[in-house]
C-alpha positions as CSV (number, residue, x, y, z in Angstrom):
1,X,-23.4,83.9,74.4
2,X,-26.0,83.3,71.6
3,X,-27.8,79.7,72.1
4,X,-29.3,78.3,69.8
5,X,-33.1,77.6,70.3
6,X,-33.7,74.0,71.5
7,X,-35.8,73.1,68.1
8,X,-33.1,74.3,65.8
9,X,-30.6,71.5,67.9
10,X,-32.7,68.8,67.1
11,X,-32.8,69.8,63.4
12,X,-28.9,70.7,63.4
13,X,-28.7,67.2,65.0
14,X,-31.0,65.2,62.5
15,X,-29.2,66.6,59.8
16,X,-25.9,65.5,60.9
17,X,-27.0,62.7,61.3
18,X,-28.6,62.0,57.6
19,X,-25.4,62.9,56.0
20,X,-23.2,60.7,57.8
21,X,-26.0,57.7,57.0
22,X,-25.5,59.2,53.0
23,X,-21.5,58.8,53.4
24,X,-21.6,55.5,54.7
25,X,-24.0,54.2,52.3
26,X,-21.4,55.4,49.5
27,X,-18.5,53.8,50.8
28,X,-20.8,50.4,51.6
29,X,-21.8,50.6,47.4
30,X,-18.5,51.3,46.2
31,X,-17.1,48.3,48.8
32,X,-19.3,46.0,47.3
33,X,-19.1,47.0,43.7
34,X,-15.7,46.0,44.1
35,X,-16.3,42.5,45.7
36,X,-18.4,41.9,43.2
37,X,-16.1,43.0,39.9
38,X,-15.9,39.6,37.4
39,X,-13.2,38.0,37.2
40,X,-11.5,36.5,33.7
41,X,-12.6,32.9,33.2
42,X,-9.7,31.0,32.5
43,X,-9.8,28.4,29.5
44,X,-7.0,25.4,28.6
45,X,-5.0,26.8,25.9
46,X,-2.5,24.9,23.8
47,X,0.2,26.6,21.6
48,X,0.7,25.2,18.4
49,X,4.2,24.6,16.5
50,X,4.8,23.1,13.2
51,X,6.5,20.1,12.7
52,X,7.8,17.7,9.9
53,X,4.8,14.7,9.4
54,X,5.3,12.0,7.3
55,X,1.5,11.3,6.0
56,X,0.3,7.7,6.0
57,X,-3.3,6.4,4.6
58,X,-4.8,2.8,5.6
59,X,-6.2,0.9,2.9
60,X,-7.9,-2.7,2.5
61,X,-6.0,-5.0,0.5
62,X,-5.8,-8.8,-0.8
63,X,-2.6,-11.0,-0.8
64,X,-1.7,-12.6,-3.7
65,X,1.1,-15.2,-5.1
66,X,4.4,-13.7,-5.8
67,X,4.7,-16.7,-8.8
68,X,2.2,-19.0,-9.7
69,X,2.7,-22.3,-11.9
70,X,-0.2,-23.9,-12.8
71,X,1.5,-27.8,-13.7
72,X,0.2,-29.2,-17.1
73,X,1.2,-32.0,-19.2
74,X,2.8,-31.5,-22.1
75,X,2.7,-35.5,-23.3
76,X,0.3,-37.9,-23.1
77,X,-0.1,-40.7,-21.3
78,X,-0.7,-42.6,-17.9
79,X,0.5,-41.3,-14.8
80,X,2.9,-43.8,-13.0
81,X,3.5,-42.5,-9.7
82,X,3.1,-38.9,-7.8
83,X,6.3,-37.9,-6.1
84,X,5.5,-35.4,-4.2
85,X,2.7,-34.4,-0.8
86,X,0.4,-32.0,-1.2
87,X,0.8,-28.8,0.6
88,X,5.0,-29.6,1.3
89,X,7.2,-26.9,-0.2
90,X,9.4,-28.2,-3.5
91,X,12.0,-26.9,-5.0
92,X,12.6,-26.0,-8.7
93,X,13.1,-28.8,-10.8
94,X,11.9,-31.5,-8.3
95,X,9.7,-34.3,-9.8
96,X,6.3,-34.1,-9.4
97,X,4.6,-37.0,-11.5
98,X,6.0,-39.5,-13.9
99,X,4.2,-40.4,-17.1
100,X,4.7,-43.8,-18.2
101,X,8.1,-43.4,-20.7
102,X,7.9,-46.7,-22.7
103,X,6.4,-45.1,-26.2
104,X,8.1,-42.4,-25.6
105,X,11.6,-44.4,-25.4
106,X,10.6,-47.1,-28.6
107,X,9.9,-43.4,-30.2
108,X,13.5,-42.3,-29.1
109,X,15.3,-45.4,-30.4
110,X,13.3,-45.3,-33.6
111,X,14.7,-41.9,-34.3
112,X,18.4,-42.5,-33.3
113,X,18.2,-45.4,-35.6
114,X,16.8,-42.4,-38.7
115,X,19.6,-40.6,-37.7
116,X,22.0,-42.9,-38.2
117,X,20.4,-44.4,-41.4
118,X,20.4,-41.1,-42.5
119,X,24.2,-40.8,-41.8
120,X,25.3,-43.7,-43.6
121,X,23.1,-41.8,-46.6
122,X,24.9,-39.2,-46.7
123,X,28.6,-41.0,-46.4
124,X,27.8,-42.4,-49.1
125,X,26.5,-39.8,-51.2
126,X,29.9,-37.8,-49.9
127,X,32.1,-40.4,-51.6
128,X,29.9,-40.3,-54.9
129,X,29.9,-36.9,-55.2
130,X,33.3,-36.8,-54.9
131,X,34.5,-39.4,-57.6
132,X,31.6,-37.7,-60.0
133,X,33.6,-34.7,-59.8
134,X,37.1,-36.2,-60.5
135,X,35.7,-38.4,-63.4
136,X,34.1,-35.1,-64.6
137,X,37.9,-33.1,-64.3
138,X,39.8,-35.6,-66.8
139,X,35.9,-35.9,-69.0
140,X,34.7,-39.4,-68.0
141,X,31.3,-39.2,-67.1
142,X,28.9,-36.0,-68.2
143,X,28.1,-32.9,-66.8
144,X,24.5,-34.0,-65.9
145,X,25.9,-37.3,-64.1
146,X,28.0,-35.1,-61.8
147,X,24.9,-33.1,-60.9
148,X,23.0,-35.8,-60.4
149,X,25.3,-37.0,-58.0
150,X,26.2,-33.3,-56.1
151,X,22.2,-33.3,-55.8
152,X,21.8,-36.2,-54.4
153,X,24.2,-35.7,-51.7
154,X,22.3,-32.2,-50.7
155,X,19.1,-34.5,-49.8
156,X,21.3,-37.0,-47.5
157,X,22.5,-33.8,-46.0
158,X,18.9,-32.7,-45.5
159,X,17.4,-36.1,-45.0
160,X,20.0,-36.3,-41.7
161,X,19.1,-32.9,-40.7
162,X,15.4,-33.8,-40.3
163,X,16.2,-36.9,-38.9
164,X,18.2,-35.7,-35.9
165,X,15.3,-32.6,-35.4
166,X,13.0,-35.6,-35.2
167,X,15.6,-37.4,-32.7
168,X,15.2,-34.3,-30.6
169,X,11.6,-34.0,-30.7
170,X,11.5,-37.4,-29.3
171,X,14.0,-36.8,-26.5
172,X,12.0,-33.5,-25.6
173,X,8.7,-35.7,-25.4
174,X,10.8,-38.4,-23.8
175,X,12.0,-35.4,-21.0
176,X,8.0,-34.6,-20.9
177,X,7.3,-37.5,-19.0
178,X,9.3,-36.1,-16.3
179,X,6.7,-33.2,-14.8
180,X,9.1,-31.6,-12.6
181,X,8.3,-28.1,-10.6
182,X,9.0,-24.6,-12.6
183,X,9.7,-22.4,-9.2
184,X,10.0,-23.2,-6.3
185,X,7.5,-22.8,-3.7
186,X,4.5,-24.4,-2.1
187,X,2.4,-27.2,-4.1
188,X,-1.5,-27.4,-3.9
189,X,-3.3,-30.6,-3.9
190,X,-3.4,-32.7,-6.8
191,X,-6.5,-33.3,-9.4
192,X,-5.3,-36.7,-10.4
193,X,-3.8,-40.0,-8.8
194,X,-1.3,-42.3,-10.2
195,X,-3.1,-44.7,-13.1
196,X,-5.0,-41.1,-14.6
197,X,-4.5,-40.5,-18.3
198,X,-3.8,-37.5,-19.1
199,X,-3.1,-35.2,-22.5
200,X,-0.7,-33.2,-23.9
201,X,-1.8,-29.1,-22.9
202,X,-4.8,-30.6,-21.2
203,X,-7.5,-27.9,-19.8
204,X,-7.4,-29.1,-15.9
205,X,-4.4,-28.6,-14.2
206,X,-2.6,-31.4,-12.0
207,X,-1.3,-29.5,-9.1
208,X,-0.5,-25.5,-8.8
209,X,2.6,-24.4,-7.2
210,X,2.7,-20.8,-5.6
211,X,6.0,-19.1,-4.2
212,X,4.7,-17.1,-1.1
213,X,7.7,-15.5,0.3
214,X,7.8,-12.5,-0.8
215,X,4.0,-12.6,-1.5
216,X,2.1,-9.4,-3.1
217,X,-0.3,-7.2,-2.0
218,X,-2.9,-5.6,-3.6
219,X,-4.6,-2.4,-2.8
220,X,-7.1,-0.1,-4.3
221,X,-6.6,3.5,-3.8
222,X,-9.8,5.7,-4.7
223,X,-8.7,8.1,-7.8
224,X,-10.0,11.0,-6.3
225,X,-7.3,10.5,-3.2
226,X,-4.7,10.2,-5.7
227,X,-5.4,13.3,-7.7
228,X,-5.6,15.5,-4.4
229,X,-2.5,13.9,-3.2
230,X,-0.9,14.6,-6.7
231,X,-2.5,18.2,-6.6
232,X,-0.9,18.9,-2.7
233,X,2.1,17.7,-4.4
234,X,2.6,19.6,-7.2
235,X,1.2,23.0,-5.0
236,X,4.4,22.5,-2.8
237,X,2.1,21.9,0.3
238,X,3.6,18.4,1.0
239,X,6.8,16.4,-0.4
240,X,7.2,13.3,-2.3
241,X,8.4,10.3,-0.3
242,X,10.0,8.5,-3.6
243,X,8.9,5.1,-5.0
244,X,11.5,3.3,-3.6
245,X,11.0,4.7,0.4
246,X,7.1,4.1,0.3
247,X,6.8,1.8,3.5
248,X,3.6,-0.5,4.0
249,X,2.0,-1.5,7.1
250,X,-0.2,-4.5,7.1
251,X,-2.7,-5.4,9.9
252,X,-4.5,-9.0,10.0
253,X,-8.0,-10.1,9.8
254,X,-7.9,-10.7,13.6
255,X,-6.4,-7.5,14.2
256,X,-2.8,-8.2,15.2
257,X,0.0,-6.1,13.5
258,X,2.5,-8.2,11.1
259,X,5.8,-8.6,12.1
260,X,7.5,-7.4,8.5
261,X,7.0,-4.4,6.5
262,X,6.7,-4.3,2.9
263,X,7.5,-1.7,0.1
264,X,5.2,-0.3,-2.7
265,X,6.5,-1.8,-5.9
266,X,3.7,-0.7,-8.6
267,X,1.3,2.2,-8.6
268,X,-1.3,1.9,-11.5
269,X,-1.6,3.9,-14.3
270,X,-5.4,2.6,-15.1
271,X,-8.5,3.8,-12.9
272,X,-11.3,0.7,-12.8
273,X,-14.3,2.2,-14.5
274,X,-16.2,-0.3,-12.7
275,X,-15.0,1.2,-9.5
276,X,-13.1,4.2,-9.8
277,X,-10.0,2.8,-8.2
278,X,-6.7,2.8,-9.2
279,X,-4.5,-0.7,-8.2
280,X,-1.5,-0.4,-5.9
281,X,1.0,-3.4,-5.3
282,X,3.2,-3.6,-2.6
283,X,5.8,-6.5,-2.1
284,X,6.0,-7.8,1.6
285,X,8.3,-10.7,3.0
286,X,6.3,-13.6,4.2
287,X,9.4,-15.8,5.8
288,X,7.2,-17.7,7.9
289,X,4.6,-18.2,5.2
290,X,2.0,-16.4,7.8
291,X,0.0,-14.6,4.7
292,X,-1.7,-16.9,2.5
293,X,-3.1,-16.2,-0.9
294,X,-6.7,-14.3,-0.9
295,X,-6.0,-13.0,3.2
296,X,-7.9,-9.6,3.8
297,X,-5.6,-7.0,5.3
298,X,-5.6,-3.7,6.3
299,X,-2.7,-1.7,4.2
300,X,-0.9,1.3,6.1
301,X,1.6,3.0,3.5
302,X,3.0,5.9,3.5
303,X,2.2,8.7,0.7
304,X,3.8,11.8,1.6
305,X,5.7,14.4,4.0
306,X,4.0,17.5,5.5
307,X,7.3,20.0,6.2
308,X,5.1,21.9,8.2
309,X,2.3,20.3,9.6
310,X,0.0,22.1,12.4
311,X,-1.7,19.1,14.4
312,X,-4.8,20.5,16.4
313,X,-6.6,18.4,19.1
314,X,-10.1,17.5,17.9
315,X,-12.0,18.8,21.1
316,X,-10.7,22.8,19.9
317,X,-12.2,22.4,16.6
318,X,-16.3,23.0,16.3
319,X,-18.6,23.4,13.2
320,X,-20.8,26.9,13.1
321,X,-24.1,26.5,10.9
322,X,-23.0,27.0,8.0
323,X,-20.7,24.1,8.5
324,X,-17.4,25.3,8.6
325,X,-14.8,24.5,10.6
326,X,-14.0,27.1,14.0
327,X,-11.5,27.0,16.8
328,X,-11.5,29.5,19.1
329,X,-7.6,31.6,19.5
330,X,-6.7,33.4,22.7
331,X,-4.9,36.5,21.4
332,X,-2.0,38.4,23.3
333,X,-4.4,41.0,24.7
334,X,-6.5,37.9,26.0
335,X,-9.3,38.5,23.8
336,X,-11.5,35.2,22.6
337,X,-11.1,35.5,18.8
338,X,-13.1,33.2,16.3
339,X,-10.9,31.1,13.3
340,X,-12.4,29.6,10.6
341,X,-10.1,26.3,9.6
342,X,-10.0,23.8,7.1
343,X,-9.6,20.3,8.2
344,X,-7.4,17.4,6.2
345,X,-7.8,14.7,8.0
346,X,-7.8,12.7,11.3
347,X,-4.5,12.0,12.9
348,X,-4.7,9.9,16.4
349,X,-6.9,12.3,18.5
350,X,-6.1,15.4,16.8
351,X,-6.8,17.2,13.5
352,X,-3.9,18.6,10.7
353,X,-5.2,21.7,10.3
354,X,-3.9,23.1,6.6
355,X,-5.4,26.7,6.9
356,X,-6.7,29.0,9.2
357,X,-4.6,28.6,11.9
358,X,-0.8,29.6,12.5
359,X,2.0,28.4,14.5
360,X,2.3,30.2,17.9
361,X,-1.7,30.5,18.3
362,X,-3.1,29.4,21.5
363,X,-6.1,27.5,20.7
364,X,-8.8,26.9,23.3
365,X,-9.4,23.2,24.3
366,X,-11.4,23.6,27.5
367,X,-14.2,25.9,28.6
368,X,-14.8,27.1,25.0
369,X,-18.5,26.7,25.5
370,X,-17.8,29.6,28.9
371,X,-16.6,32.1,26.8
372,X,-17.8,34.2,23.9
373,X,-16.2,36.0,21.1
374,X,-14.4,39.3,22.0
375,X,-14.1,38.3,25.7
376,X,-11.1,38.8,28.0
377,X,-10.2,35.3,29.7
378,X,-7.1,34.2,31.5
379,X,-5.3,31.4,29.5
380,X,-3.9,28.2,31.3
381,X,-1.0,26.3,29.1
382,X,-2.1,22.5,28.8
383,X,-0.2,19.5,28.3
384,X,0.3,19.5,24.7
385,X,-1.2,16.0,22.7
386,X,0.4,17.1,19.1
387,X,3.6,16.9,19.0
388,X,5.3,13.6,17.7
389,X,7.9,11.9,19.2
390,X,10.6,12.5,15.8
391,X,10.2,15.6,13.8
392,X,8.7,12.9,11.1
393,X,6.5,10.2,12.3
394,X,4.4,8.5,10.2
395,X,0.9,9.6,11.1
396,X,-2.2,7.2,10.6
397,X,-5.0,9.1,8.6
398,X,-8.7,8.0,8.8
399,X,-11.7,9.5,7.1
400,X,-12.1,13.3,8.6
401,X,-15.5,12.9,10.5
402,X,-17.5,15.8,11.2
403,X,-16.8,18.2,14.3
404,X,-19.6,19.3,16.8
405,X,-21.2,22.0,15.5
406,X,-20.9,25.0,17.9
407,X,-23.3,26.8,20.1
């Protein structure tokens, strides 16, 4: 039996021993390599679905009188009494101030008594005129003695007629005396007391009487709003509500919401060259005469409908810097993929997103700033914040501010 020399076991020995170290590094690498693999980073996803929007814009507005009757004389003379407190509601027709009658009466009588002077004229000239002409039939009198007579009967019938216009006049002057109220509504305070003299069509006004319920609002709409919202319209991008459907919200000066909502009556036709502003009107029941003349209120109406409206929530849409509007979209492979978007407008605490993004696309609203384009991530469903409670709720639109830009 061949041994081996005692120096070559040692070697034979130490080399063993070398390779088995070499193995067992390998398998302690390839071990930790795969400890160490990354894992996807999840992000907050949410999936986006269109649905029917009815588009609202909020405007600042002035109330104004439905009617107002400024209350003139239309005589003149002294007042007598003032029926009526100021700030009450009247009717139509009730008496507000009496102007002393008593000219106006004598005037009255004077022209009853024309009219029946004038009356007993013309009886007379009837009869006349009638035996002229049957004295002329057998050739008593002359031709020019029965004109005479038919002419002279044609003033008395004229001489009545303008005395009975002149008996009206003076029972329309007498009737003037009487200031009663043209509509009905609340009065103002009065400029004059009872012992004034006043004129016929004088410049100051007695008293004004305003009808507040309904009461108008008025609202001015920038031009270049309407044009856009004309131009989505006649693109096919949103639909008409109709005149007659156009709802209006008011809010008050100390913030509280009014109880009634009104409806948009007139839409101007005119843009303000002093402000480039076109003048809406919207009529609004005011049963508990709440809104006064002059109030400053915050108008929400409704313009138009959005069939397909894709609502994004504001913290998934970023600015790059050129200024555009990004989201970031999780794709079906799980690759980060970079949208540019255009933004309408604000809508609660997300943004109606009109191109750019689709329906089905899972937009990232948490850890965007974790991830990078092109990246694998794992995406987590969140609680959705865009869908309405109806498929068409009227959405409140503010002015679009500008997103964060993105890093």
């Amino acid at each position: 039996m061949n041994l081996l020399p005692f120096s070559s076991k040692i070697v034979a020995t130490t080399l063993l021993l070398v390779l088995g170290c070499v193995q067992l590094s390998g398998c302690s690498k390839s071990e930790s390599a795969a400890n160490i693999a990354p894992k996807a980073v999840e992000v907050g996803v949410v999936t986006l679905a269109e649905q029917a929007l009815t588009l609202s814009t909020e405007l600042a507005g002035r109330t104004s009188a439905y009617m107002i009757a400024q209350i003139r004389p239309q005589v003149g003379g002294i007042v007598q009494k003032r029926t009526f407190e100021e700030g009450a509601m009247v009717k139509a027709g009730d008496l507000l101030y009496q102007i002393d009658p008593a000219s106006y009466q004598a005037t009255l009588a004077s022209a009853q008594a024309s009219v029946a002077r004038a009356e007993s004229t013309l009886n007379a000239g009837r009869l006349k005129a009638q035996r002229q002409s049957e004295l002329l039939a057998i050739e008593a009198i002359s031709k020019q003695d029965n004109e005479d007579a038919q002419v002279s009967l044609q003033q008395a019938q004229a001489d009545l007629s303008s005395a009975q216009a002149a008996l009206e006049s003076a029972r329309i002057n007498l009737s003037h005396t009487r200031i009663t109220a043209p509509i009905g509504g609340r009065v103002e305070v009065s400029s004059v007391t009872p012992g004034a003299l006043v004129t016929a069509n004088q410049e100051t006004a007695l008293t004004t009487v305003q009808q507040l319920d309904p009461i108008y609002v008025d609202i001015p709409q920038s031009s270049t709003d309407v044009l856009r919202l004309k131009q989505a319209l006649a693109s096919g991008k949103l639909k008409g509500i109709g005149d007659n459907a156009v709802g209006i919200r008011l809010q008050l000066e100390d913030g509280t919401t009014y109880a009634h909502e009104g409806r948009l009556q007139v839409s101007g036709v005119t843009v303000d060259k002093g402000t480039g502003a076109i003048t809406l009107r919207a009529l609004v029941p005011n049963p508990q005469r709440l809104l006064m003349p002059g109030m400053y209120v915050r108008a929400s109406l409704d313009k138009a409908v959005d069939p397909q409206a894709l609502l994004v929530p504001q913290q998934a849409i970023s600015r790059d810097t050129r200024g555009k509007g990004v989201a970031l979209v999780v794709l079906a492979d799980g690759k980060v993929e970079q949208r540019t978007v255009t933004v309408a407008e604000s809508i609660g605490s997300n943004w109606r997103v009109t191109e750019g993004l689709a329906a089905g696309d899972r937009v990232i609203v948490e850890g965007s700033s974790k991830v990078r384009v092109g990246q694998i991530v794992h995406a987590v469903a969140m609680a959705s914040t865009t869908a309405t409670k109806s498929s068409e709720q009227a959405a409140q639109i503010a002015t679009p501010a500008a997103p964060a830009v993105s890093k």
